[in-house]
C-alpha positions as CSV (number, residue, x, y, z in Angstrom):
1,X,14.1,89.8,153.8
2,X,16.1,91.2,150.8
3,X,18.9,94.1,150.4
4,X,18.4,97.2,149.4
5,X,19.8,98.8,146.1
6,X,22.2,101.4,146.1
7,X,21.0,104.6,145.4
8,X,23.3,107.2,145.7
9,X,22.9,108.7,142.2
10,X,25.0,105.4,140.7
11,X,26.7,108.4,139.3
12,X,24.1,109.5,137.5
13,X,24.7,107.3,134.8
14,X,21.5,106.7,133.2
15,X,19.5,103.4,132.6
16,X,19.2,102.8,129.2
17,X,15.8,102.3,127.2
18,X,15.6,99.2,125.6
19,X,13.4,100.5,122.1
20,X,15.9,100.3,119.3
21,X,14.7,97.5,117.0
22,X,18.7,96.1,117.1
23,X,19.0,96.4,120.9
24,X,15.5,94.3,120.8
25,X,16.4,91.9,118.4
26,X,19.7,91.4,120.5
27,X,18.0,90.7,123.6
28,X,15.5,88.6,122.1
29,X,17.9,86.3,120.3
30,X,19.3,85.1,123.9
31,X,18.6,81.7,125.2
32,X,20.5,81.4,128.5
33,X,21.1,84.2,131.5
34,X,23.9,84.2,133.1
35,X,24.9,86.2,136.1
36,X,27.8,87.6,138.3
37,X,26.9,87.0,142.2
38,X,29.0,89.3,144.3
39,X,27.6,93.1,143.9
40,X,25.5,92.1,141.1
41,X,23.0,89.4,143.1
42,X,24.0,90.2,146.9
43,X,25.7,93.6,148.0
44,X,29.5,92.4,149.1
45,X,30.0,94.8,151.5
46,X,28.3,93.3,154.4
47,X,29.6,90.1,153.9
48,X,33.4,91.6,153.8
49,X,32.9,93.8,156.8
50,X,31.8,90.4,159.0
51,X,34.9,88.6,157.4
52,X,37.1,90.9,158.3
53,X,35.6,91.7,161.9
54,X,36.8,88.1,162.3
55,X,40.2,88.7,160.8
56,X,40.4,91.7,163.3
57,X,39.8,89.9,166.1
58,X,41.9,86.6,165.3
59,X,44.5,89.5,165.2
60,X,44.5,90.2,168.9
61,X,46.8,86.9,169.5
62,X,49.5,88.8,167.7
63,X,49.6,92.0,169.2
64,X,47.4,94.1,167.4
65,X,44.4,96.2,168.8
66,X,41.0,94.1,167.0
67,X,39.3,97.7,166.3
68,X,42.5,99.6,165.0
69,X,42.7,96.4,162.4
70,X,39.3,96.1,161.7
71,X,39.7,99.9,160.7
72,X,42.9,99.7,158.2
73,X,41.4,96.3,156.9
74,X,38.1,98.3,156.1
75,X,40.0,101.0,154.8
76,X,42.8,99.4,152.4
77,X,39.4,97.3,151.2
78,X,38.1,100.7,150.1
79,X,40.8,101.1,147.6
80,X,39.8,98.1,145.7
81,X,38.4,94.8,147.2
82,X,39.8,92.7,144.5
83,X,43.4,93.5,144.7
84,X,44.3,91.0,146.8
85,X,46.9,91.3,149.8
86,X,44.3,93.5,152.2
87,X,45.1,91.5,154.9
88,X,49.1,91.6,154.9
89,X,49.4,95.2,153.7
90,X,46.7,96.0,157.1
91,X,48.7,94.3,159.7
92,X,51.9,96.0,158.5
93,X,50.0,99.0,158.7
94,X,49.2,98.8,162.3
95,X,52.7,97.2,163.0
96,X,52.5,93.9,163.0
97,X,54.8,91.7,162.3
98,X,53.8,88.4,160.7
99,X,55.6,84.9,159.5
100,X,53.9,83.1,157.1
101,X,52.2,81.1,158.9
102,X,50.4,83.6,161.3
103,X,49.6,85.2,158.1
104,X,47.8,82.0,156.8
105,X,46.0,81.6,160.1
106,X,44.2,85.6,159.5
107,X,43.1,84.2,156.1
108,X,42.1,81.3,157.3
109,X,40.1,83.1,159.6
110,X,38.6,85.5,156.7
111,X,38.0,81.7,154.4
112,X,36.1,80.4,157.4
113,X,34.4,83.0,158.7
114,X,30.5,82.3,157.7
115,X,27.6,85.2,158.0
116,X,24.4,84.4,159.6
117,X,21.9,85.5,156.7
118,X,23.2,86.6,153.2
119,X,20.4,89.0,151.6
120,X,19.8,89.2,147.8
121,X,19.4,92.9,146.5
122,X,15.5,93.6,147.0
123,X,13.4,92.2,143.6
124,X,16.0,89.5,142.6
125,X,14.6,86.6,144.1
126,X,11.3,87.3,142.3
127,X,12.8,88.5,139.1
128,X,15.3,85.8,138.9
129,X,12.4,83.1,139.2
130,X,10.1,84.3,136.8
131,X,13.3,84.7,134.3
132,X,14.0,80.9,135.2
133,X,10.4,79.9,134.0
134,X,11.3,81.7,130.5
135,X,14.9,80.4,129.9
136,X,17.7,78.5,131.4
137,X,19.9,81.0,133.8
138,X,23.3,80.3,135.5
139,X,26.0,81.9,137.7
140,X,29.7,82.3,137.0
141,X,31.4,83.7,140.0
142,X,35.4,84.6,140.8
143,X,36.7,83.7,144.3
144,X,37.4,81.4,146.7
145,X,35.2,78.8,145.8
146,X,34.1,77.7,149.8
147,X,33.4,81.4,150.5
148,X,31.2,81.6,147.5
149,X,29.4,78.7,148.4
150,X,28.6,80.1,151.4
151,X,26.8,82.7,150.3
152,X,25.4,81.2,147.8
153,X,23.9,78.7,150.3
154,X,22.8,81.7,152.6
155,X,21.1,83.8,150.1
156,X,18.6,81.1,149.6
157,X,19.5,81.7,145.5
158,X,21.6,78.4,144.6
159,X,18.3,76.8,143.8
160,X,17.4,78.9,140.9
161,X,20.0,78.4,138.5
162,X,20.6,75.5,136.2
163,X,24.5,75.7,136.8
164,X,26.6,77.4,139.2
165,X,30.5,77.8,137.9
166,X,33.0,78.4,140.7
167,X,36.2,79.7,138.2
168,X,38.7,79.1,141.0
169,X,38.1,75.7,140.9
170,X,39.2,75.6,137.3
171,X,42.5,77.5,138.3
172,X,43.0,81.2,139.6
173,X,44.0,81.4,135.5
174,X,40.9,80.9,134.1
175,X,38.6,83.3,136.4
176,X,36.7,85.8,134.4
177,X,37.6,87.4,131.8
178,X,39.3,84.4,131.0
179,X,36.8,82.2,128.2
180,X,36.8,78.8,130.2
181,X,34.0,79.6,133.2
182,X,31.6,81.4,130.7
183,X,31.5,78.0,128.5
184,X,31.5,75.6,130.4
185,X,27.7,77.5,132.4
186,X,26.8,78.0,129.1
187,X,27.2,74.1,128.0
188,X,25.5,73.1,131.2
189,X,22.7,75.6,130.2
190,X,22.2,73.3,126.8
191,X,23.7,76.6,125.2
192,X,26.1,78.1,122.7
193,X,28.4,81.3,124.3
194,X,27.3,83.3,121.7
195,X,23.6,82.4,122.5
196,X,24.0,83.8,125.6
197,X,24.0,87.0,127.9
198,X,25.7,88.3,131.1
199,X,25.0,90.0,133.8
200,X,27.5,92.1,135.6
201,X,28.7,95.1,137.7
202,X,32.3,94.9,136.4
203,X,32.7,95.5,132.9
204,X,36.4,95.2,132.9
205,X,36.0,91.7,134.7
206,X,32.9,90.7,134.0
207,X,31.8,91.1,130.8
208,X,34.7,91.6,128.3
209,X,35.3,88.0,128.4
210,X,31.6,87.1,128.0
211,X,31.7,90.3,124.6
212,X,34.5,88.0,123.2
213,X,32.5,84.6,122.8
214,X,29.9,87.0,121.7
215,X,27.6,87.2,124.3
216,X,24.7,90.2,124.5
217,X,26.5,92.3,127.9
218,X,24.4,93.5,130.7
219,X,26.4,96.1,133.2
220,X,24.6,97.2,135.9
221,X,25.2,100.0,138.6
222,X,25.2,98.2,141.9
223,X,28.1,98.1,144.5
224,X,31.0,98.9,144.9
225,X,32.3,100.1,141.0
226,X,28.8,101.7,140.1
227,X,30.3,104.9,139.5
228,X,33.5,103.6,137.5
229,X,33.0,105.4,134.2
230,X,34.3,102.1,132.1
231,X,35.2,103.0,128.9
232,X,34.4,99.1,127.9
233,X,31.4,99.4,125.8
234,X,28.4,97.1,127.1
235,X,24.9,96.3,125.0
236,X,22.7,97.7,128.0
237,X,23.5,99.4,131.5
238,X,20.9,99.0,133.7
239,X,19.8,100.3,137.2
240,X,20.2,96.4,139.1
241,X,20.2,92.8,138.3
242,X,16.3,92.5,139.1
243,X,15.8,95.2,136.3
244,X,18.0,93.1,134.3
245,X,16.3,90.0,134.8
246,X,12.6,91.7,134.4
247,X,13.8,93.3,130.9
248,X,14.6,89.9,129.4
249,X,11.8,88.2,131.2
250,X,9.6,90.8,129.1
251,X,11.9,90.3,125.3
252,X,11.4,86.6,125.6
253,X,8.3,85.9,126.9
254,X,7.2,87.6,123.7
């Protein structure tokens, strides 16, 4: 069973047409794929919804009512998933009161909180291993490394890359944009950086470090910043990640 693909008008921002002779050559000069995972591979919001049902509900020990947290959780998430600190500005929201360590023990209970099936957007299994046939790919994914693991492991994906880079494990300092992550998948791959392409749905986090070590950059409108109008340019925007993959299956099998 795979995930859907967004579809609410991404925006309308429209897939590009791969048919420039320097967008082609571009593409076909790339010897290693890499890819984001979280709203580029597997939809997120699932996944944070069941993490923070759990955070919710650990809640009730401290006073707090698991469905009016599970509510201001969902909706400070909402204002930016990444930003960290959802969890501590929510329960000050609904009035509680926390020490440090009954914070650690809701975070803990978001950390360890694992879904029963993880779903890959529909087409990227497929498209994903008939790129892998063609050339080396690879993941490079921000977060807390156990968390990502676990989905990972649940999607049933781990298998088809070559190397999997968890950038917290290098240090919070070095997640992407930082260079560090996007070399060491694309040494692993047998690869140069610049001989490389990623695949994102963040531009600002996603693929400006990979357009700095020169890589051809791959945005594409899944998730939750599909309609961000990034002003970061990008060599190809593109519908999903199984569009993606399919496009440079097609340039290099040539």
């Amino acid at each position: 069973m795979t995930h859907a693909v967004d579809s609410d008008d991404s925006a309308c921002i429209a897939e590009q047409e791969v048919s420039s002779a320097a967008a082609i050559n571009r593409l076909r000069s790339v010897r290693a794929v890499l890819f984001d995972l979280d709203d580029t591979l597997i939809p997120q919001e699932p996944v944070l919804a069941g993490a923070f049902r759990a955070v919710a509900d650990a809640g009730e020990r401290f006073g707090a009512d698991p469905e009016t947290f599970y509510n201001a959780l969902i909706a400070d998430a909402r204002l930016g998933s990444a930003r960290g600190g959802i969890i501590n500005r929510a329960a000050e929201s609904v009035g509680l009161n926390l020490s440090p360590e009954e914070l650690a023990l809701l975070v803990d209970a978001f950390r360890l909180w694992r879904p029963q099936e993880v779903h890959a957007y529909t087409g990227v299994v497929e498209a994903l291993s008939r790129l892998r046939q063609i050339v080396p790919i690879g993941l490079i994914t921000n977060g807390d490394p156990v968390v990502q693991a676990g989905k990972l492991a649940r999607s049933g994906i781990w298998r088809l890359f070559g190397a999997v880079v968890f950038a917290d494990e290098l240090g919070r300092e070095h997640r992407k944009p930082a260079p560090l992550a996007y070399q060491i998948a694309a040494r692993a791959l047998g690869t140069l950086p610049k001989e490389c392409a990623f695949v994102g749905d963040r531009p600002e986090v996603d693929l400006t470090g990979a357009a700095k070590l020169g890589m051809v950059t791959v945005r594409v409108l899944t998730g939750e910043y599909r309609n961000d109008r990034s002003p970061i340019p990008v060599d190809l925007v593109l519908a999903d990640a199984a569009t993606a993959a399919r496009v440079f299956s097609e340039q290099l099998a040539v």
